[in-house]
PAGU-551684 format. One line per field, with one value per atom (N, C-alpha, C, O): residue number from 1; atom name; x, y, z. Coordinates in pm, whole numbers, plus 32768, in hexadecimal, padded with zeros to 4 digits. Layout:
N
n NUM ... .
atom CA ... .
px X ... .
py Y ... .
pz Z ... .
//
This chain:
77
n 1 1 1 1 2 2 2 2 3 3 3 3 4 4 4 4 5 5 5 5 6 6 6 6 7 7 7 7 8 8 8 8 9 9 9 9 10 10 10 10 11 11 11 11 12 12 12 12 13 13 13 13 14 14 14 14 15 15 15 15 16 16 16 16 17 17 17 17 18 18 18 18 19 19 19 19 20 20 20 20 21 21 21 21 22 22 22 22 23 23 23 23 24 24 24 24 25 25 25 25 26 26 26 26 27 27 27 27 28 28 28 28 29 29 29 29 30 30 30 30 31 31 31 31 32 32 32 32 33 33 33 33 34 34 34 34 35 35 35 35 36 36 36 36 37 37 37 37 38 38 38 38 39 39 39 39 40 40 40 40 41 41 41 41 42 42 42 42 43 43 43 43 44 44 44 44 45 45 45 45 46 46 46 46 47 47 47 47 48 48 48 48 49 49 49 49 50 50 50 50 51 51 51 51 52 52 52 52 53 53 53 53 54 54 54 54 55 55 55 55 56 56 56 56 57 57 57 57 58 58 58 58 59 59 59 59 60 60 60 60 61 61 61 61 62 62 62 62 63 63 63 63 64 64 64 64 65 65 65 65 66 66 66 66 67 67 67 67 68 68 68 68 69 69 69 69 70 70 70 70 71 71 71 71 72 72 72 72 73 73 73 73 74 74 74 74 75 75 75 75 76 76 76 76 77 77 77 77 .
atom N CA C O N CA C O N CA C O N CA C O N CA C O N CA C O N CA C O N CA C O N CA C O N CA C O N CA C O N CA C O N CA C O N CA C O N CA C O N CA C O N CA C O N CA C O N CA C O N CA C O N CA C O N CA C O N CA C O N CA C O N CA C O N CA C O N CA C O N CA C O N CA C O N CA C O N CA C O N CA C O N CA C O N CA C O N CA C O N CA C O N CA C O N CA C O N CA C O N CA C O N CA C O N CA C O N CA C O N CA C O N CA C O N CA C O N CA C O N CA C O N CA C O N CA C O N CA C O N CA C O N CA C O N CA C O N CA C O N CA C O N CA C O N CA C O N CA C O N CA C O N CA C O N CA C O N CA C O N CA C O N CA C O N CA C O N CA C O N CA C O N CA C O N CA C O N CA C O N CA C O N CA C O N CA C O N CA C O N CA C O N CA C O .
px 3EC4 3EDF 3EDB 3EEE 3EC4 3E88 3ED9 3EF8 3EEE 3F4A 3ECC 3E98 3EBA 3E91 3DD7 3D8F 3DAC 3D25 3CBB 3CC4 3C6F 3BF8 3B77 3B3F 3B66 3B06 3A75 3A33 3A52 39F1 39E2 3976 3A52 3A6B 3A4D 3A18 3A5C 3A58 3A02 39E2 39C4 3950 3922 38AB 3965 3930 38E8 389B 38F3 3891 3863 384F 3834 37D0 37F5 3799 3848 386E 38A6 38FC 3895 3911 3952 397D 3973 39D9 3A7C 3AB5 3AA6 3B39 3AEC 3A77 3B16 3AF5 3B7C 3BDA 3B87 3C0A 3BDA 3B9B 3C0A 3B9E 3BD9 3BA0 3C31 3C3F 3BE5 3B8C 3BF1 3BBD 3B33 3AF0 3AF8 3A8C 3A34 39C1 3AB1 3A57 3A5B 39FE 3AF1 3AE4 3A56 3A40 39FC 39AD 3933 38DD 3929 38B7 38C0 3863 3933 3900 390D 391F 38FF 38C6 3953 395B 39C6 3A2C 3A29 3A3C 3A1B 3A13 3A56 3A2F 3ACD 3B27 3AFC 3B07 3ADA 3AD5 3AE4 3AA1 3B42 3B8F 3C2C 3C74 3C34 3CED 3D51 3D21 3DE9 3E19 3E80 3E8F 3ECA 3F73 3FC2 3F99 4060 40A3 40AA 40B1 40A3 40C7 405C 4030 4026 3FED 4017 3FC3 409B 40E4 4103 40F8 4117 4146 4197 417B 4224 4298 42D3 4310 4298 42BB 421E 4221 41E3 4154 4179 4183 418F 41C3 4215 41FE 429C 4326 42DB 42EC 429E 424D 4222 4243 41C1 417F 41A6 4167 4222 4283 42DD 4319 42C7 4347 4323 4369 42B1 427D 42A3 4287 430B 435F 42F7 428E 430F 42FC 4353 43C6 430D 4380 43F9 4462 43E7 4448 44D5 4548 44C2 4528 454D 4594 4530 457D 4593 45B8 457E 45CB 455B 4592 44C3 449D 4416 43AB 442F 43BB 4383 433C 439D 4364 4371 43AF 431F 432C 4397 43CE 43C5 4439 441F 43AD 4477 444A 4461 4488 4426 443F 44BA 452A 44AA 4539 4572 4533 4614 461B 4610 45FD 4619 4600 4690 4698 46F4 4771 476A 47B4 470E 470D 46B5 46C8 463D 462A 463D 45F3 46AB 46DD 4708 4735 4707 471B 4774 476C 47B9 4862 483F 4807 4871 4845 48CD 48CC .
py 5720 57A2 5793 572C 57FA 57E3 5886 58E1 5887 590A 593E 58EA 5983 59EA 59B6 59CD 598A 5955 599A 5997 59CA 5A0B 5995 5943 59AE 594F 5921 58BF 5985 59AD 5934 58FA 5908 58BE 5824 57CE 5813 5788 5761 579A 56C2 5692 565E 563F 5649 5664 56D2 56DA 572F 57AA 57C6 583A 573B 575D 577A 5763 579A 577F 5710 56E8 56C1 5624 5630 55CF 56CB 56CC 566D 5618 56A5 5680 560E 561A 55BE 551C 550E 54D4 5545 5508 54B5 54DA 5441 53D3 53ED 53B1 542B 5445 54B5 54A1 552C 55AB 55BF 5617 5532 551E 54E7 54F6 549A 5408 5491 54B7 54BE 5545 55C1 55FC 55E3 561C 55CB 5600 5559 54DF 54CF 5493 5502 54E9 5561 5573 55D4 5667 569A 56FE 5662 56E5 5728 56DB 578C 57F0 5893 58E6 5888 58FE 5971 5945 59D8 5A4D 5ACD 5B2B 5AD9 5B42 5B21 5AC3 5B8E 5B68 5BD0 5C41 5BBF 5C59 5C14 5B9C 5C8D 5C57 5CCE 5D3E 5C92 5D08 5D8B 5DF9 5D5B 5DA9 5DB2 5D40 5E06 5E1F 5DC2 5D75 5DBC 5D56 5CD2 5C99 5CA1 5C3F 5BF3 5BB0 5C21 5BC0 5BCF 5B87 5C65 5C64 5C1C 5BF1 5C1A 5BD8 5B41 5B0C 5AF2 5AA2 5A5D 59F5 5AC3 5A7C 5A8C 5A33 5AE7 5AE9 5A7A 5A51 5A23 59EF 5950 58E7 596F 58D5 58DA 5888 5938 5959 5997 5997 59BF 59F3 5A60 5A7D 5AC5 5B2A 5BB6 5BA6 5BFA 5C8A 5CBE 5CE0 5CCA 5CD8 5D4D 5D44 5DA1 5E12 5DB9 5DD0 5D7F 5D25 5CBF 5C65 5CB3 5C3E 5CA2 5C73 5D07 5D8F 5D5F 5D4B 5D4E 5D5B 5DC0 5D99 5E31 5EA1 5ECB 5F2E 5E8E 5EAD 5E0F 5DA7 5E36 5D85 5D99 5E07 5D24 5CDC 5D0E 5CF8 5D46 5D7A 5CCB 5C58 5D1F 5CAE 5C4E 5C73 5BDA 5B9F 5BC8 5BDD 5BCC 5C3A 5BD2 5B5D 5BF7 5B89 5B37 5ACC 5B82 5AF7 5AAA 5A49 5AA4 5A16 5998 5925 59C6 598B 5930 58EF 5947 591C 58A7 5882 5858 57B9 57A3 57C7 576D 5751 56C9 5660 56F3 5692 5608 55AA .
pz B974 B93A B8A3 B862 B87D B7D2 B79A B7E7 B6F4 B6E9 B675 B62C B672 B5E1 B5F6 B595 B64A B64D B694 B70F B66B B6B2 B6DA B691 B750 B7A3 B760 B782 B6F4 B6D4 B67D B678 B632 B5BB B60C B5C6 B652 B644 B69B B703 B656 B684 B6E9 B6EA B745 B7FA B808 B868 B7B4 B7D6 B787 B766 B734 B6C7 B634 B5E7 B60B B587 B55C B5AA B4ED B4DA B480 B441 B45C B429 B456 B412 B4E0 B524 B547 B56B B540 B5BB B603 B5CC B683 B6C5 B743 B7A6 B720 B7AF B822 B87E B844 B8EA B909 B95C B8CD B8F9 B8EA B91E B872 B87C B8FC B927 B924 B998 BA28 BA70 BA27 BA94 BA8D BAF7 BA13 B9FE BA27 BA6E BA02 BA2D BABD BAF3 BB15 BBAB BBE9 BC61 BB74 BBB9 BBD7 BC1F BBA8 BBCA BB5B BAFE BB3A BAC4 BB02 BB54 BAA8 BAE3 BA71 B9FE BA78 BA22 BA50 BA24 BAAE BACA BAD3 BAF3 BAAD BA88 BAC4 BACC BAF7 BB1B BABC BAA6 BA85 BA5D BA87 BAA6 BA7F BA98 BA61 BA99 B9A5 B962 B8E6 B8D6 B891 B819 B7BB B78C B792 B751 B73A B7A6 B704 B6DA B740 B7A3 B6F4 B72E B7C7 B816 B7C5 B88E B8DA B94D B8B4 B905 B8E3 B951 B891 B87E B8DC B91B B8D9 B929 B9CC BA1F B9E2 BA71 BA97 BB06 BA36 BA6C BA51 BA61 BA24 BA0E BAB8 BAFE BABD BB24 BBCD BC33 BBB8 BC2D BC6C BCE0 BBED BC2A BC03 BBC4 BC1A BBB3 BB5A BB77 BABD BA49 BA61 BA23 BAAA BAD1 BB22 BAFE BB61 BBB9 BB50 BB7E BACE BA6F B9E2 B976 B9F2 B9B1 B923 B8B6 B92E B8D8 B8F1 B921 B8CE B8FB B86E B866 B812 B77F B72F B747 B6D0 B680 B64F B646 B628 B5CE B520 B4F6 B4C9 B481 B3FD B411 B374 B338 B31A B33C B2DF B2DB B244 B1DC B260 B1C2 B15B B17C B0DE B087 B061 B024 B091 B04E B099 B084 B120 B178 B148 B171 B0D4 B079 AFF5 AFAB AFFB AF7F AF83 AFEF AF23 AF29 AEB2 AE3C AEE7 AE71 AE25 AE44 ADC7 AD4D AD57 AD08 .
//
């Protein structure tokens, strides 16, 4: 499983841009996946889905996670 990557990009299917040697050597013996379902449009509930095998509604995430605020940022001197 791969996050933020479009199939298109990497060079098992012809571009060498990405070199990832598993999904490469899996493309070299003809498994080539390019259909996809997910639970959700989103982010962080398609995500926890597919860490978890649940549907994001049953782990009370039916919308993404919004940003993190910024005083969780902050680094003390």
């Amino acid at each position: 499983m791969t996050d933020n990557l479009g199939y298109s990009g990497l060079s098992g299917y012809g571009k060498p841009n990405i070199r990832t040697a598993f999904l490469d050597r899996m493309a070299a013996l003809g498994i080539r996946a390019t259909n996809y379902v997910d639970t959700m449009p989103s982010g962080t509930p398609s995500r926890a889905s597919l860490l978890t095998g649940r549907y994001p509604p049953r782990m009370n995430l039916s919308a993404p996670i919004g940003p993190v605020p910024n005083w969780e940022f902050r680094i003390r001197k």
